[in-house]
N, C-alpha and C positions, 0 to 999 in steps of 0.2 A: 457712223451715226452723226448727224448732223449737230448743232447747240440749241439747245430750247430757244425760241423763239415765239415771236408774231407776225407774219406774213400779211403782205398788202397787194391785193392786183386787182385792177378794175377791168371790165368786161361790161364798151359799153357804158352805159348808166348805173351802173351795178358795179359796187366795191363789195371787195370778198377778204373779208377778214379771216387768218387761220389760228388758232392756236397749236404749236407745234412741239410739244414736248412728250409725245405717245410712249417712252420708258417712264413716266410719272404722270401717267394718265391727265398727261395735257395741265399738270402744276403750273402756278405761275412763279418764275423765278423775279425777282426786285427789276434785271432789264426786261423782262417780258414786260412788266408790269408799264415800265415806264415807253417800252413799244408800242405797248397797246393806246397809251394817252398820247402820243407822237400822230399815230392814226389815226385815231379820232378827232385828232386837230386840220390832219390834210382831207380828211370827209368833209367836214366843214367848211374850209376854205377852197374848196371844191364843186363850184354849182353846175357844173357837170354830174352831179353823181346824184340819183334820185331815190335810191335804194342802199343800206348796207348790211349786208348777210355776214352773221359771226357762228365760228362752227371752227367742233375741235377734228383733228387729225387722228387716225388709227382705228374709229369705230368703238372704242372703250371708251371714249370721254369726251364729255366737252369741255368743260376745265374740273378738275379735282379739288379747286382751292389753289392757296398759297403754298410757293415750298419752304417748308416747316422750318428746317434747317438754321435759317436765319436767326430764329426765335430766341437758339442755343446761344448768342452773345451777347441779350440784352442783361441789362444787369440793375436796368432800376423803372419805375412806373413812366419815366420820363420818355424812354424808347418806345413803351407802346402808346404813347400819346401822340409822338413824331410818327410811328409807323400808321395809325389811324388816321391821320392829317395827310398822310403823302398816300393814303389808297383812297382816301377822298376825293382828294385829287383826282388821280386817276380817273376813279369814276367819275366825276363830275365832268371830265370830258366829254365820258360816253353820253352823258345826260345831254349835256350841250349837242350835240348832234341835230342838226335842223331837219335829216331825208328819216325817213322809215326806218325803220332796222326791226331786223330778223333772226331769232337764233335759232339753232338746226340744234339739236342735243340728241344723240347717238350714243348713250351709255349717262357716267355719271355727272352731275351739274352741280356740286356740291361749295359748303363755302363761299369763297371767290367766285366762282361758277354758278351760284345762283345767284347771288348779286349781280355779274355782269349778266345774264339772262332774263335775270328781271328789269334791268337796266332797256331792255329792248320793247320794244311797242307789239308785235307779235314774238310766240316761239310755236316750233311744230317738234314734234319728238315723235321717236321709233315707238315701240311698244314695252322697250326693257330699258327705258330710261329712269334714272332714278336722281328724286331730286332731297336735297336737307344743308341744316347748317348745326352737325351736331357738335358744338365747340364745348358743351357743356360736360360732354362725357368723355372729351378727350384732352385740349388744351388748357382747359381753363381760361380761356381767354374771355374777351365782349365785342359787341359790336358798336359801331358808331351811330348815335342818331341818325345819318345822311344813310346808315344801311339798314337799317333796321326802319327807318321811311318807307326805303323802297323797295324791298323786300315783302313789308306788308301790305302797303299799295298794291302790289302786284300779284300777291297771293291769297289778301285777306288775315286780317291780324290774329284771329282763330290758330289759320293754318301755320301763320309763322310764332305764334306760341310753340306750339307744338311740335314744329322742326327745332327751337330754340332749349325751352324750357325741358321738354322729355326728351331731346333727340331724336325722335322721330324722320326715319327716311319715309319720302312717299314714292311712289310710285307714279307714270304716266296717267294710267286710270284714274288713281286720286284727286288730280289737278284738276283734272276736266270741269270737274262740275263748279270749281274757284273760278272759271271765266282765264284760267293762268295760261294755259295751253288754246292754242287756237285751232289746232290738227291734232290725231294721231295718227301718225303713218308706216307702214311697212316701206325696212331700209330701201329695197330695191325700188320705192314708187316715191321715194323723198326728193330726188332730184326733179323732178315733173309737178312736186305738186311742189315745190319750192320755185322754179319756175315762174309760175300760173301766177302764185300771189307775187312775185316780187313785180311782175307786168301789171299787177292791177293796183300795186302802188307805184308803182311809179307813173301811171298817166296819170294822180290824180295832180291837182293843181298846185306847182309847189308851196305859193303862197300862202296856203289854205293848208298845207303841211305845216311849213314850217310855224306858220301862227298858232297852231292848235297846239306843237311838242313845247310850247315855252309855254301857251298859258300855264298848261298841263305842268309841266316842270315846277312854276311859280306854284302853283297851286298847291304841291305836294314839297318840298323843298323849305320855302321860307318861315320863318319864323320859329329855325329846329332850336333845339335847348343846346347851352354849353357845359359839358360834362367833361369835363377835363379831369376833373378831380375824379372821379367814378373809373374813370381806365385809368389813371393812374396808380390806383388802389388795384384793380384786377389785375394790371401788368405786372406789377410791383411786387406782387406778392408770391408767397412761396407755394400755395398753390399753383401756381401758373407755371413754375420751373417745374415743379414735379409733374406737370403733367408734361410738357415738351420732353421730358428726358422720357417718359413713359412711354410718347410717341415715336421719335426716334431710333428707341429700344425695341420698338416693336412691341411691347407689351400687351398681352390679350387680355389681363384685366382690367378692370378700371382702378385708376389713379385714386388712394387712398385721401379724397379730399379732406381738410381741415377746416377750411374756412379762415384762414391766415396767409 
């Protein structure tokens, strides 16, 4: 078994991004994380490349989320404020991305996984794809203004209440009618219709590309709030460790919150 990873190879005009950790259905481990932003940065400085398609490995997932695990040594609000700042990051690479980009989701897109998916200009999904960011019923944790942006830009603030607030998983179908999914496809016709579109962006004009992903970007991005003190308090708190050790644990119930 190989080490979790992120994988890079172009084909072409076409960069293909992989997430590769299919025993944790494609989790992002702290070096994934920072693979992923390494990438995103050679897409960029790469004007050769007109398109880039991200998509998980194994058919059970496109990313899971974060792996949890980490979570287990923080010890004060200070770490999840440091840990929201450097997955900011991260993603703000993917934002900065000037070609297309495309996510392929084949099972679950959750967490992490829908942030970086909605981080993308199209996605197409199978039929059993399932999307949410239920942190509220299992971690305890928050999310950052720059996720919680893009998240509802991309879904509809509606729908990302309700992935957030109730936990709510949705479904392929669900999405559809948000404008969030561009396709839905049967797996064996994903590679042809994924094809089709990544050819009909990439002839369009990249100038005309690239201008539109930044106005865009600026448009939805600047002017976020500083809540530092807000995760500090959720990270910080004892709710938040009881729920990681809950997860960890395996636990099938929920996490006896307190509000402390």
């Amino acid at each position: 078994m190989s080490e979790p990873r992120v994988t890079y190879e172009k084909a072409g005009d076409i960069a293909h991004v992989r997430f590769d950790n299919p025993a944790a259905y494609n989790a992002l481990t702290s070096t994934m994380w920072l693979q992923l932003s390494d990438i995103a940065g050679k897409i960029t400085e790469d004007p050769s490349v007109r398109v880039a398609v991200f998509r998980g490995v194994g058919g059970k997932a496109f990313v899971s989320g974060t792996d949890i695990s980490g979570f287990a040594k923080f010890t004060s609000g200070a770490d999840g404020v440091a840990y929201e700042q450097n997955g900011d990051a991260c993603m703000r690479a993917l934002d900065a991305i000037p070609v297309t980009t495309i996510a392929v989701i084949d099972g679950w897109a959750v967490g992490g996984g829908l942030n970086i998916a909605a981080a993308c200009d199209f996605r197409i999904a199978t039929p059993d794809a399932r999307f949410g960011s239920p942190i509220g019923r299992t971690l305890g944790n928050c999310l950052s203004p720059l996720s919680l942006a893009r998240i509802g830009g991309a879904i509809g603030v509606a729908a990302a209440r309700r992935m957030v607030l109730l936990g709510e998983i949705f479904g392929a179908q669900d999405l559809m009618s948000t404008g969030f999914l561009l396709r839905i496809v049967e797996p064996e016709a994903i590679d042809g219709e994924l094809e089709t579109l990544c050819r009909r962006a990439a002839e369009n004009a990249p100038l005309t590309t690239r201008a539109t992903k930044e106005i865009l970007r600026r448009m939805a991005f600047e002017g976020l709030p500083e809540v530092d003190d807000l995760i500090a308090q959720v990270y910080g708190s004892d709710d938040f460790r009881r729920g990681v050790s809950a997860f960890l644990a395996k636990t099938k119930a929920l996490p006896a919150w307190t509000g402390r």
